[in-house]
mmCIF file of the N, C-alpha and C atoms, coordinates in Angstrom:
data_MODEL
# 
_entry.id   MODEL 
# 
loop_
_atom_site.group_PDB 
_atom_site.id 
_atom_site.type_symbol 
_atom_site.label_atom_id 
_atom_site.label_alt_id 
_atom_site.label_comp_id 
_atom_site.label_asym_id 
_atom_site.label_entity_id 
_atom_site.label_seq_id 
_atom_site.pdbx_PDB_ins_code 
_atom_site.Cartn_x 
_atom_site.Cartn_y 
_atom_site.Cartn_z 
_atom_site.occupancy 
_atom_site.B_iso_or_equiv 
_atom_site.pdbx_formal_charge 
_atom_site.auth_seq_id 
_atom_site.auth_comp_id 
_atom_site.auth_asym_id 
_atom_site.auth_atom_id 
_atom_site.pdbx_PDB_model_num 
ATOM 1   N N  . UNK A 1 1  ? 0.848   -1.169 0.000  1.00 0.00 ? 1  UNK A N  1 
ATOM 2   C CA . UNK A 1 1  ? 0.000   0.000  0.000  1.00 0.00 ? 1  UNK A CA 1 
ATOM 3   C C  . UNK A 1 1  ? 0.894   1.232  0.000  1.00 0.00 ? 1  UNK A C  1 
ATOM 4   N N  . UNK A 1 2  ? 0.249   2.429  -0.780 1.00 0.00 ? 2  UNK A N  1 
ATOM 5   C CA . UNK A 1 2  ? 1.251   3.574  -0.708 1.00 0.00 ? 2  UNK A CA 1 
ATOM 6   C C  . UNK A 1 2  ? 0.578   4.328  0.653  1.00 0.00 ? 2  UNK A C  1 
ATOM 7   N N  . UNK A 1 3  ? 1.304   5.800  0.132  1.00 0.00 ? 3  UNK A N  1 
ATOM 8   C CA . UNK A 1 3  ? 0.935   6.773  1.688  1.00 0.00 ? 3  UNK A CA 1 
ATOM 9   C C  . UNK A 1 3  ? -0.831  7.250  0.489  1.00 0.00 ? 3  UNK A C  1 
ATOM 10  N N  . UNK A 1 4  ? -0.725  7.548  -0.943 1.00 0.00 ? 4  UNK A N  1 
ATOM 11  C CA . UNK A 1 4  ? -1.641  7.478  -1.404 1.00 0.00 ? 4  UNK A CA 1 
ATOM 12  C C  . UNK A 1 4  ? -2.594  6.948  -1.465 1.00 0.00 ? 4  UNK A C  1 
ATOM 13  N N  . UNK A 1 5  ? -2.692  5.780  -1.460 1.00 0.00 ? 5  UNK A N  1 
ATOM 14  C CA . UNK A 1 5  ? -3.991  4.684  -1.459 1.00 0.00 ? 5  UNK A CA 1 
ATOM 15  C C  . UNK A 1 5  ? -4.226  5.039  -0.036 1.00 0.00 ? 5  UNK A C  1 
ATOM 16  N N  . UNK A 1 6  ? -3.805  4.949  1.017  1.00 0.00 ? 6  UNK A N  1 
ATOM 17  C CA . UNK A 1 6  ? -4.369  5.118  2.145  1.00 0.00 ? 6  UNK A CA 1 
ATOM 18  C C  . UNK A 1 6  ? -5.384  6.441  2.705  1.00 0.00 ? 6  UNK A C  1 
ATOM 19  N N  . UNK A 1 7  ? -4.803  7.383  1.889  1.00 0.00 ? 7  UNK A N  1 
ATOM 20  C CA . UNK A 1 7  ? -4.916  8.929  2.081  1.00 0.00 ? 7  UNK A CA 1 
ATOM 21  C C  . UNK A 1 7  ? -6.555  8.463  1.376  1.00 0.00 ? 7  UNK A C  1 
ATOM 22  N N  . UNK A 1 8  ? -6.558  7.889  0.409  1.00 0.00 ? 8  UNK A N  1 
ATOM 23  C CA . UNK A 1 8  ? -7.988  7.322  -0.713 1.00 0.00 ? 8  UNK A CA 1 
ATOM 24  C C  . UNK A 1 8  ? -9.064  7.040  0.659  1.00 0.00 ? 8  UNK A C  1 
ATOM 25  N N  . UNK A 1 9  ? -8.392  6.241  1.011  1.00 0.00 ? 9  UNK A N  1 
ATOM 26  C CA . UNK A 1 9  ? -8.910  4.717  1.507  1.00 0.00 ? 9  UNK A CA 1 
ATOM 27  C C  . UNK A 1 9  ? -9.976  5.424  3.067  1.00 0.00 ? 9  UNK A C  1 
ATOM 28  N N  . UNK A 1 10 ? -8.978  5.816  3.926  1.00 0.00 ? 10 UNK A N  1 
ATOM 29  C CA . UNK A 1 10 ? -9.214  6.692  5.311  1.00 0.00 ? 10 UNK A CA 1 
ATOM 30  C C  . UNK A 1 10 ? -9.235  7.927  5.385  1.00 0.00 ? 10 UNK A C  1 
ATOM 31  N N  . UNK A 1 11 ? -9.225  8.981  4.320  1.00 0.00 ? 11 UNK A N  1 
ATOM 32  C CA . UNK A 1 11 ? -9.436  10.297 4.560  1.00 0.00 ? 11 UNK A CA 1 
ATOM 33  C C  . UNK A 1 11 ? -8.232  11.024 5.298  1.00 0.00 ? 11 UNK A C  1 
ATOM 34  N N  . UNK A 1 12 ? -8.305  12.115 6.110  1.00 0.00 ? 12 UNK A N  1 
ATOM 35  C CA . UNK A 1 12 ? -7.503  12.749 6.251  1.00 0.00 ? 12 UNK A CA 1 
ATOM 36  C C  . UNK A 1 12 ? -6.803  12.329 7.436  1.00 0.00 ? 12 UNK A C  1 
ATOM 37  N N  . UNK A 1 13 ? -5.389  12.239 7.412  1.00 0.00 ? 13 UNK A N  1 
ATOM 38  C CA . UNK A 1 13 ? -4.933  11.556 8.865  1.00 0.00 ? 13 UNK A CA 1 
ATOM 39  C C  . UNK A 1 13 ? -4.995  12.498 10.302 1.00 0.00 ? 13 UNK A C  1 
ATOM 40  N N  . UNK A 1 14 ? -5.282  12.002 11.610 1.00 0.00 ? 14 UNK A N  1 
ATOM 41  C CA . UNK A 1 14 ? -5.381  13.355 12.543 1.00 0.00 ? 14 UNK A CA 1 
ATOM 42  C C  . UNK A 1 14 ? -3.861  13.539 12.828 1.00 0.00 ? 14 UNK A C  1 
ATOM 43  N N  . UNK A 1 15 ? -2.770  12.627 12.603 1.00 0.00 ? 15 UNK A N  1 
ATOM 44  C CA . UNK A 1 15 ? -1.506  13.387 12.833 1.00 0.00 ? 15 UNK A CA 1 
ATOM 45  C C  . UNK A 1 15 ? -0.499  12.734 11.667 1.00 0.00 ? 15 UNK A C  1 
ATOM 46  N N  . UNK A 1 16 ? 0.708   13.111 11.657 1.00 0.00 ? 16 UNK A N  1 
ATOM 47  C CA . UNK A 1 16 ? 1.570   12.801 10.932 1.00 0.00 ? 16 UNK A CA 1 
ATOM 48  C C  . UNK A 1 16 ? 3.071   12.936 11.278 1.00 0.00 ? 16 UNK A C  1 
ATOM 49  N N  . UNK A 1 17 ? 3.770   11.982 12.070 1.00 0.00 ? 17 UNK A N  1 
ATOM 50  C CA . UNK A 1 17 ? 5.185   12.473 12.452 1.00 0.00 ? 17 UNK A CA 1 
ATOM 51  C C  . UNK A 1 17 ? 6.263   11.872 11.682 1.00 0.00 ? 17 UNK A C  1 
ATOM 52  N N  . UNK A 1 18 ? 7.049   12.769 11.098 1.00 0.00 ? 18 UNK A N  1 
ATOM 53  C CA . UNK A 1 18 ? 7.993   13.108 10.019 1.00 0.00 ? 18 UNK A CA 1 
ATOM 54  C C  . UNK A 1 18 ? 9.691   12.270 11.003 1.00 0.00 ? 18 UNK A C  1 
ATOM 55  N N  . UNK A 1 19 ? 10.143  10.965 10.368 1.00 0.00 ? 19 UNK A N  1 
ATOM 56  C CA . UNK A 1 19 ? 11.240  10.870 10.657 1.00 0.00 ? 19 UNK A CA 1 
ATOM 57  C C  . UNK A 1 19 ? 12.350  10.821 9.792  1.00 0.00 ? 19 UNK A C  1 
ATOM 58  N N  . UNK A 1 20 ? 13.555  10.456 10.129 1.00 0.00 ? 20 UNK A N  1 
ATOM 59  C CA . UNK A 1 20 ? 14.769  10.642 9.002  1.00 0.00 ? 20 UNK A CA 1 
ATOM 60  C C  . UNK A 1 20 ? 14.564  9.717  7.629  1.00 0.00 ? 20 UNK A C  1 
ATOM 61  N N  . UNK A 1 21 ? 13.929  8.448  7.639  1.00 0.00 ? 21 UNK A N  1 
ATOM 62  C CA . UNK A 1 21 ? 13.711  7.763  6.545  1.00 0.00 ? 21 UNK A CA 1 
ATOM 63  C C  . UNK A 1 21 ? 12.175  7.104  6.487  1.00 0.00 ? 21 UNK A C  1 
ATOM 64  N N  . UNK A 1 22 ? 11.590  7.595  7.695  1.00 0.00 ? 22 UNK A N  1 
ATOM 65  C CA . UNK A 1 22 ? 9.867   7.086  7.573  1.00 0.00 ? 22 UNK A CA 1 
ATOM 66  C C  . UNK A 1 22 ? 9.444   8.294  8.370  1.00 0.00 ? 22 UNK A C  1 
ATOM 67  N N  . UNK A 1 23 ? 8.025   8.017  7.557  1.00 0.00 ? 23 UNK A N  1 
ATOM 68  C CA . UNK A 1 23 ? 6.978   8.988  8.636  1.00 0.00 ? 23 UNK A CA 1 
ATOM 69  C C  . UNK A 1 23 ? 5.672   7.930  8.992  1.00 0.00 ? 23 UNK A C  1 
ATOM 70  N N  . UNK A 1 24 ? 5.148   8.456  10.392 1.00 0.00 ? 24 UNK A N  1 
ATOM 71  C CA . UNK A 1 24 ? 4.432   7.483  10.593 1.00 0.00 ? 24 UNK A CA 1 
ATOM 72  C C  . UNK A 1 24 ? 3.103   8.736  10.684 1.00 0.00 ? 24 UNK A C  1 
ATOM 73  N N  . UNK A 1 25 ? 1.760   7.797  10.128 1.00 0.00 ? 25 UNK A N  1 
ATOM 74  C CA . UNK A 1 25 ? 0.280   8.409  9.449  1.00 0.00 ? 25 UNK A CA 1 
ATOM 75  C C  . UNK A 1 25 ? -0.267  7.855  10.898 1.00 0.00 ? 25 UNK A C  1 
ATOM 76  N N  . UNK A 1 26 ? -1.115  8.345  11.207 1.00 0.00 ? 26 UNK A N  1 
ATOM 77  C CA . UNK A 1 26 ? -2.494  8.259  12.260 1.00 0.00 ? 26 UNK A CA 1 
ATOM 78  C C  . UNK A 1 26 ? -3.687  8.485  12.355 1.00 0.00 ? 26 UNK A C  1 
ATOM 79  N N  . UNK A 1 27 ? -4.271  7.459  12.586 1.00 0.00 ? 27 UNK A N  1 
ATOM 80  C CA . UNK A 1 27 ? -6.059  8.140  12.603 1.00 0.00 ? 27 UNK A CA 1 
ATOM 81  C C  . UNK A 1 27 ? -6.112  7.156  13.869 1.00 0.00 ? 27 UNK A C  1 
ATOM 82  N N  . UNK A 1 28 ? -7.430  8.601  14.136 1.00 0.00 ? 28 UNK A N  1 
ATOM 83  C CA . UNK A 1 28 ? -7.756  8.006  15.347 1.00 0.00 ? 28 UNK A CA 1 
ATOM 84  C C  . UNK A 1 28 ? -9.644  8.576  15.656 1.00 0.00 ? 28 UNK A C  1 
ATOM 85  N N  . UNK A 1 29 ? -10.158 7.416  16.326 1.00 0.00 ? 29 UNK A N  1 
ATOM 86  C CA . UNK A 1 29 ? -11.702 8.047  16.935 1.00 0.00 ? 29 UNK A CA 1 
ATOM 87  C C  . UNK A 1 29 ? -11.877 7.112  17.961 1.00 0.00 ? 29 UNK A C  1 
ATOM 88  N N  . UNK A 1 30 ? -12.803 8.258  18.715 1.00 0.00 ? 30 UNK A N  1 
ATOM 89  C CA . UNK A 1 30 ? -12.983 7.583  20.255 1.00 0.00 ? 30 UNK A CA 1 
ATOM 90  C C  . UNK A 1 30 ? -14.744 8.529  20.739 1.00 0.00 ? 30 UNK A C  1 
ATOM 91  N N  . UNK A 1 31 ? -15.497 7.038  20.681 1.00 0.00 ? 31 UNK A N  1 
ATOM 92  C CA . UNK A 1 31 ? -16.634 8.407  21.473 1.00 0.00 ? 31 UNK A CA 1 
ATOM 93  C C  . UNK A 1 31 ? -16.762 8.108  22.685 1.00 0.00 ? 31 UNK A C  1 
ATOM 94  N N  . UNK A 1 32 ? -17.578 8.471  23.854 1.00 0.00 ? 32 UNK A N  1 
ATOM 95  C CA . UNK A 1 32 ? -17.997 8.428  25.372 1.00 0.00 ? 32 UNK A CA 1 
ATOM 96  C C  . UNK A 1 32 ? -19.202 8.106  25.441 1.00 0.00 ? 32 UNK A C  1 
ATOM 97  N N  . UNK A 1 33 ? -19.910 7.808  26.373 1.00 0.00 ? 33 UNK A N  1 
ATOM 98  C CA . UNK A 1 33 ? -21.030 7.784  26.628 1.00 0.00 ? 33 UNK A CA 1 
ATOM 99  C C  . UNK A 1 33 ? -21.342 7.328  28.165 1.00 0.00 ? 33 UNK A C  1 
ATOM 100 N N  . UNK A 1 34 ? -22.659 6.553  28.125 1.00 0.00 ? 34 UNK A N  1 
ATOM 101 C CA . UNK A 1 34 ? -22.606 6.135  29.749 1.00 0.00 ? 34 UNK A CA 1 
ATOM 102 C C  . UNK A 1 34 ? -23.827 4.691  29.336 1.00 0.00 ? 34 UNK A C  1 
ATOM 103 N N  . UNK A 1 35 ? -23.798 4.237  30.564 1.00 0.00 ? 35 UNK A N  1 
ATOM 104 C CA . UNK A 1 35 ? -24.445 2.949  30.877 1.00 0.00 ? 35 UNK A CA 1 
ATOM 105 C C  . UNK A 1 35 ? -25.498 2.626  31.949 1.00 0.00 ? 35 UNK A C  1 
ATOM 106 N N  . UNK A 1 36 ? -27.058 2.583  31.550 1.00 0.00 ? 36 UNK A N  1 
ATOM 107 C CA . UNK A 1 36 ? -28.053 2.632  32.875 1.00 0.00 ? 36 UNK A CA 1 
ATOM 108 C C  . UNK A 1 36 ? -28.249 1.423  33.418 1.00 0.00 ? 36 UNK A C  1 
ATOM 109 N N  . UNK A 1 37 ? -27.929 1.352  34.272 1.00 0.00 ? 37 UNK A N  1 
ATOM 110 C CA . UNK A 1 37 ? -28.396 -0.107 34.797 1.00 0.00 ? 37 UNK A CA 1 
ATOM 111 C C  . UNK A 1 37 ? -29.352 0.116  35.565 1.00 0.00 ? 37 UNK A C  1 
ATOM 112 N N  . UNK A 1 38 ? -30.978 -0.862 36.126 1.00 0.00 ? 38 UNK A N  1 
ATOM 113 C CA . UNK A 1 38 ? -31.584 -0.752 37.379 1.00 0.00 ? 38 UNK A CA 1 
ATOM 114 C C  . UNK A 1 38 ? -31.216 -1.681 38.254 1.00 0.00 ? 38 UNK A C  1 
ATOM 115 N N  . UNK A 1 39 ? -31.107 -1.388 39.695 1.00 0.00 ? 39 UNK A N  1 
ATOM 116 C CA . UNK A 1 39 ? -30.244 -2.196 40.442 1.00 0.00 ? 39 UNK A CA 1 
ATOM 117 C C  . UNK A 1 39 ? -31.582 -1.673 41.334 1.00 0.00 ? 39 UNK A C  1 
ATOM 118 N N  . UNK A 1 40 ? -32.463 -2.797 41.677 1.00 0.00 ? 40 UNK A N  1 
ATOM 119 C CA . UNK A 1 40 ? -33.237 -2.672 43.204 1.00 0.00 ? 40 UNK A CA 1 
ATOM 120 C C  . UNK A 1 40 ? -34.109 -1.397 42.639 1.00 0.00 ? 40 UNK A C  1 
ATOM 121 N N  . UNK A 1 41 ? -34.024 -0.019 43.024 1.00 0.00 ? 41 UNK A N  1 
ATOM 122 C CA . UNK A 1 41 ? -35.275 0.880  43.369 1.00 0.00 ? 41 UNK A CA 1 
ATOM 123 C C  . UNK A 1 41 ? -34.232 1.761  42.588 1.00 0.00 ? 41 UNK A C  1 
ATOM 124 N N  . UNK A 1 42 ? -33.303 1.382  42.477 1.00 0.00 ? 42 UNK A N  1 
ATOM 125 C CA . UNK A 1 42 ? -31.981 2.859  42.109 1.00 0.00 ? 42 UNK A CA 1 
ATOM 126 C C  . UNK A 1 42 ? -31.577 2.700  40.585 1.00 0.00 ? 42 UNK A C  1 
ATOM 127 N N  . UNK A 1 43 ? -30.998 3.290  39.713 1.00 0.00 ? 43 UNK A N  1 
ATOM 128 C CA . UNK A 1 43 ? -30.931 2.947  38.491 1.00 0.00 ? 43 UNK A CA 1 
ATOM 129 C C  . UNK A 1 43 ? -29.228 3.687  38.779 1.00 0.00 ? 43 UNK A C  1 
ATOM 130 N N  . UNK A 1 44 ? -28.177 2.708  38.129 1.00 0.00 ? 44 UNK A N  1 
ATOM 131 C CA . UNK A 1 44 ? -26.618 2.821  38.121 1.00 0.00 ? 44 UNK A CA 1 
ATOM 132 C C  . UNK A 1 44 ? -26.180 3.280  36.739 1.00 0.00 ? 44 UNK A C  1 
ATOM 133 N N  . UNK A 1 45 ? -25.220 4.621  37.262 1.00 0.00 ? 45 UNK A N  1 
ATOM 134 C CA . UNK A 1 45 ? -24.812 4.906  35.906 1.00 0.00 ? 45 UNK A CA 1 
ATOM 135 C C  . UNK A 1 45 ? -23.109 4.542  35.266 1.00 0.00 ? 45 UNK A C  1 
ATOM 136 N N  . UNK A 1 46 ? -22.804 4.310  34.329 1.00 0.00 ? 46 UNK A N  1 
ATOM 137 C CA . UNK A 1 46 ? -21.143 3.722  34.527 1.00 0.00 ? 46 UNK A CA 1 
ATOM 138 C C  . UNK A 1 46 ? -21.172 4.257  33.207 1.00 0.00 ? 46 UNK A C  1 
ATOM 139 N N  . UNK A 1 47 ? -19.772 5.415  32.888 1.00 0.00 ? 47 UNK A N  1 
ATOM 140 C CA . UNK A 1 47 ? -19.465 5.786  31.932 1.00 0.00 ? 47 UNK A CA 1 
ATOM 141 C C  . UNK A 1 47 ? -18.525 4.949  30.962 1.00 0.00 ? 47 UNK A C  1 
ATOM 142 N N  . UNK A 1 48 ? -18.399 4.637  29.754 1.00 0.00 ? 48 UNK A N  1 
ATOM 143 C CA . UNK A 1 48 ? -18.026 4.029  28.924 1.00 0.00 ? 48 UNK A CA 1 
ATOM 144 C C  . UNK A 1 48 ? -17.308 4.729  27.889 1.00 0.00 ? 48 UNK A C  1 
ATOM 145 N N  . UNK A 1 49 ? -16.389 4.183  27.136 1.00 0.00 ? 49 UNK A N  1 
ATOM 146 C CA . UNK A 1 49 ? -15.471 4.828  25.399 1.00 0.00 ? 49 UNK A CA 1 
ATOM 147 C C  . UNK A 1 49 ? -15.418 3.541  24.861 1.00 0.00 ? 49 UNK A C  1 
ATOM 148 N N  . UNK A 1 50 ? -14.994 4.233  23.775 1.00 0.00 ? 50 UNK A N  1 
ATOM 149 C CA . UNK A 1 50 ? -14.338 2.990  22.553 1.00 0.00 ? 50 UNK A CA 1 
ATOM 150 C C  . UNK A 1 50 ? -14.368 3.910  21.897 1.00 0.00 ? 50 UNK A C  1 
ATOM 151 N N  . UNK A 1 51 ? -13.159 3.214  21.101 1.00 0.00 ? 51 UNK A N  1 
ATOM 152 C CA . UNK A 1 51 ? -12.338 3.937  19.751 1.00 0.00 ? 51 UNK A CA 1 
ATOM 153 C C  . UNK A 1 51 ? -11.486 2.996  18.767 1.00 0.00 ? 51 UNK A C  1 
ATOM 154 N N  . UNK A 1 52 ? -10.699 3.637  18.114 1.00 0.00 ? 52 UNK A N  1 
ATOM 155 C CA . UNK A 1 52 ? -9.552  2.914  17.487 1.00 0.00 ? 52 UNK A CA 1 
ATOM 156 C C  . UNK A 1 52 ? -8.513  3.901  16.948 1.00 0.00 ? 52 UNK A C  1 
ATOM 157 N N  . UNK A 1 53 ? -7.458  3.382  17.310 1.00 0.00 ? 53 UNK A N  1 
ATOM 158 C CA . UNK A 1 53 ? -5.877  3.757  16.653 1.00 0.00 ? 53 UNK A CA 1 
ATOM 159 C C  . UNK A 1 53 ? -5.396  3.007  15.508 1.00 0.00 ? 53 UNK A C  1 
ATOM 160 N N  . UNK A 1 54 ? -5.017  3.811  14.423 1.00 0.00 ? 54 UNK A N  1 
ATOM 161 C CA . UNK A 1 54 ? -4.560  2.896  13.369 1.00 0.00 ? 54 UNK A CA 1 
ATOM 162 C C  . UNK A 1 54 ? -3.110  3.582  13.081 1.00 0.00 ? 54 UNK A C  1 
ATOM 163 N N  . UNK A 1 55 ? -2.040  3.206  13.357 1.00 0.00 ? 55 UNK A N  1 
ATOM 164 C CA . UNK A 1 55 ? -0.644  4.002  12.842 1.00 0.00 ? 55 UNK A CA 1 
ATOM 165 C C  . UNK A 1 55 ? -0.245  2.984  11.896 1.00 0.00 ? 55 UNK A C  1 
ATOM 166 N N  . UNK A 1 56 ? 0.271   4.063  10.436 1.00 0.00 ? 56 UNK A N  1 
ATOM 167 C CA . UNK A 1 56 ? 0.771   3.396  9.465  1.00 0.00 ? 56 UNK A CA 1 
ATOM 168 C C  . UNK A 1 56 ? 2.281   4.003  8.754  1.00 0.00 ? 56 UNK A C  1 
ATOM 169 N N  . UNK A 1 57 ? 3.227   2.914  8.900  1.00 0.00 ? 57 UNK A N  1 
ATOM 170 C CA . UNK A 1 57 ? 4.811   3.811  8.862  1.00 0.00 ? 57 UNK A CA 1 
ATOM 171 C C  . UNK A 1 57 ? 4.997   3.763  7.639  1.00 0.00 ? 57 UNK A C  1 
ATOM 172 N N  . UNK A 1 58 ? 5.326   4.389  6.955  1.00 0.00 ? 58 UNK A N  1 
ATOM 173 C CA . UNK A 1 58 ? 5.708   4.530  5.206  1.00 0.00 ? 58 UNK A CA 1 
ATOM 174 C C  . UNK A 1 58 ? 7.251   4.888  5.238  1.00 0.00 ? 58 UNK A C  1 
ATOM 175 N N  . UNK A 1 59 ? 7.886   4.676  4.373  1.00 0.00 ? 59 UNK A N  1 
ATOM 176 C CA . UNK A 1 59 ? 9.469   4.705  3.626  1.00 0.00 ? 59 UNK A CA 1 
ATOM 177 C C  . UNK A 1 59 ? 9.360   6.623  3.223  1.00 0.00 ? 59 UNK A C  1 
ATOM 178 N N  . UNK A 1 60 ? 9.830   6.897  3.670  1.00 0.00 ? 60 UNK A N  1 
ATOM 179 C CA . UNK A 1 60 ? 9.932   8.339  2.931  1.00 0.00 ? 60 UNK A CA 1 
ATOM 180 C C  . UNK A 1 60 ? 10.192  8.648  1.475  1.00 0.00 ? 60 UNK A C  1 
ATOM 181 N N  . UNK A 1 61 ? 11.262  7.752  1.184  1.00 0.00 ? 61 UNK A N  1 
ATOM 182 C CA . UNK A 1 61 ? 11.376  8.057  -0.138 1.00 0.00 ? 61 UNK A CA 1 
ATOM 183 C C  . UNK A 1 61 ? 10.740  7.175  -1.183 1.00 0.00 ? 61 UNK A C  1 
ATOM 184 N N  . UNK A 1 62 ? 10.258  5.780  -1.090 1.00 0.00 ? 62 UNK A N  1 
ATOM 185 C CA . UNK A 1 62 ? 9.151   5.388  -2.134 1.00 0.00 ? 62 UNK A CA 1 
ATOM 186 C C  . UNK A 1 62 ? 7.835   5.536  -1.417 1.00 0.00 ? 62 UNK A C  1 
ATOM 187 N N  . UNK A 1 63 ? 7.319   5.707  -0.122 1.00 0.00 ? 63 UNK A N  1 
ATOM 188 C CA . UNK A 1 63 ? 6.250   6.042  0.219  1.00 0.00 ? 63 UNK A CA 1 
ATOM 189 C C  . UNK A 1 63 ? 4.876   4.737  0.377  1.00 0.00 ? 63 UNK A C  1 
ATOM 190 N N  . UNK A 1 64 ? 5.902   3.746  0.492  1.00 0.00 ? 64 UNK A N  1 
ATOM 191 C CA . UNK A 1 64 ? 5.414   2.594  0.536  1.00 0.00 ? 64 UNK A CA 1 
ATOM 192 C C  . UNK A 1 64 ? 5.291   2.378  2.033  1.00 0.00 ? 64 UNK A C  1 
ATOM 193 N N  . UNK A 1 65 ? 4.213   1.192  2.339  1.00 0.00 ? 65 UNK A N  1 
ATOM 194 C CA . UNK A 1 65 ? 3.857   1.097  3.592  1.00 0.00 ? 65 UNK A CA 1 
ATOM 195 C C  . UNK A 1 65 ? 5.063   -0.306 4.339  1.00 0.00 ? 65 UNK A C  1 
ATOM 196 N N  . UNK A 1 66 ? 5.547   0.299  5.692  1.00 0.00 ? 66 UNK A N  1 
ATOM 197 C CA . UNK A 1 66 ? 6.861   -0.808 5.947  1.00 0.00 ? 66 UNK A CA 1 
ATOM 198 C C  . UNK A 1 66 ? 5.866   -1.047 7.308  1.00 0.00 ? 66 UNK A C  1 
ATOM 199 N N  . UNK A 1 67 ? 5.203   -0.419 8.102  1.00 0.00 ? 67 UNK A N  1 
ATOM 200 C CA . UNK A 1 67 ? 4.671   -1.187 9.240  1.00 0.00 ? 67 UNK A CA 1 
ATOM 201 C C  . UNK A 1 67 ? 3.117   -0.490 9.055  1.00 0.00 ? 67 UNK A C  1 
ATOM 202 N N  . UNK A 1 68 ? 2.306   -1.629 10.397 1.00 0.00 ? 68 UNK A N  1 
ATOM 203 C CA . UNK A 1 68 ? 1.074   -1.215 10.656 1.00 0.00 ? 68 UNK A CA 1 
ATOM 204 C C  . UNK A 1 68 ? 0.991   -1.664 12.172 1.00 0.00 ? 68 UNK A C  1 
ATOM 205 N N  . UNK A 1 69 ? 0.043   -1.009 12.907 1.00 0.00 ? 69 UNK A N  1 
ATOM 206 C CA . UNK A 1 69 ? -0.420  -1.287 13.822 1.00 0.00 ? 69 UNK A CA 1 
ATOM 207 C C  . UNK A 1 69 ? -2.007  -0.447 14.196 1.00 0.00 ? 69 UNK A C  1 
ATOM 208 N N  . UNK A 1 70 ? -2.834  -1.439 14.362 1.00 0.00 ? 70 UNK A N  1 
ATOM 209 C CA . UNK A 1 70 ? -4.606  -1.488 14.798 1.00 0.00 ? 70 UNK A CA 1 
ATOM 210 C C  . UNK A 1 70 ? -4.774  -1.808 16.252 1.00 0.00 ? 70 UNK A C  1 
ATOM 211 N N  . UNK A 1 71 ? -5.139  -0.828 17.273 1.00 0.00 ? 71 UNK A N  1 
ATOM 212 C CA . UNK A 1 71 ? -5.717  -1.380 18.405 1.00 0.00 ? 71 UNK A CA 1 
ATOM 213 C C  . UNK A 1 71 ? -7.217  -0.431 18.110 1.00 0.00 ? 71 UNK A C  1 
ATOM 214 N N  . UNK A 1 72 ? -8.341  -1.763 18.930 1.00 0.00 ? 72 UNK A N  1 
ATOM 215 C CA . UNK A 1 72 ? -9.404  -0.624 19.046 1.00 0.00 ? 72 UNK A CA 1 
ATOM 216 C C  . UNK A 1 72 ? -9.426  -0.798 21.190 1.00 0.00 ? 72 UNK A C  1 
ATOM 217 N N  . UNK A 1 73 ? -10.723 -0.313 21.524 1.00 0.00 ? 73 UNK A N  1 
ATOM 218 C CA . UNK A 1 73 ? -11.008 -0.683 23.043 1.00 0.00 ? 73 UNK A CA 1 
ATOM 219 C C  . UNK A 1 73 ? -12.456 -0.182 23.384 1.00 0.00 ? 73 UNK A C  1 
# 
């Protein structure tokens, strides 16, 4: 994959850090929310996220993709 096809693929990256022979691309989303539970007479609230990180390292000078890494949570 290039740094192009990706740019296609996922839209705009939220960061981009520039090294001596790679730069590594990032996207990232995360929303919040919360959780009702009824417990007895009382109703429980427990706040919650999820998201995902996707970093993708490219070659600087052919711009080809050399690593990946995906966590979500």
């Amino acid at each position: 994959m290039t740094y192009d096809q990706a740019i296609m693929t996922w839209g705009q990256p939220v960061s981009i850090t520039q090294g001596d022979e790679i730069f590594v691309v990032t996207w990232a989303s995360s929303s919040s929310g919360a959780i009702a539970m009824p417990i007895g007479n009382m109703i429980y609230a427990a706040p919650v996220s999820s998201g995902y990180n996707l970093q993708l390292t490219f070659d600087k000078r052919t711009k080809l993709l050399r690593y990946w890494r995906y966590g979500e949570w």
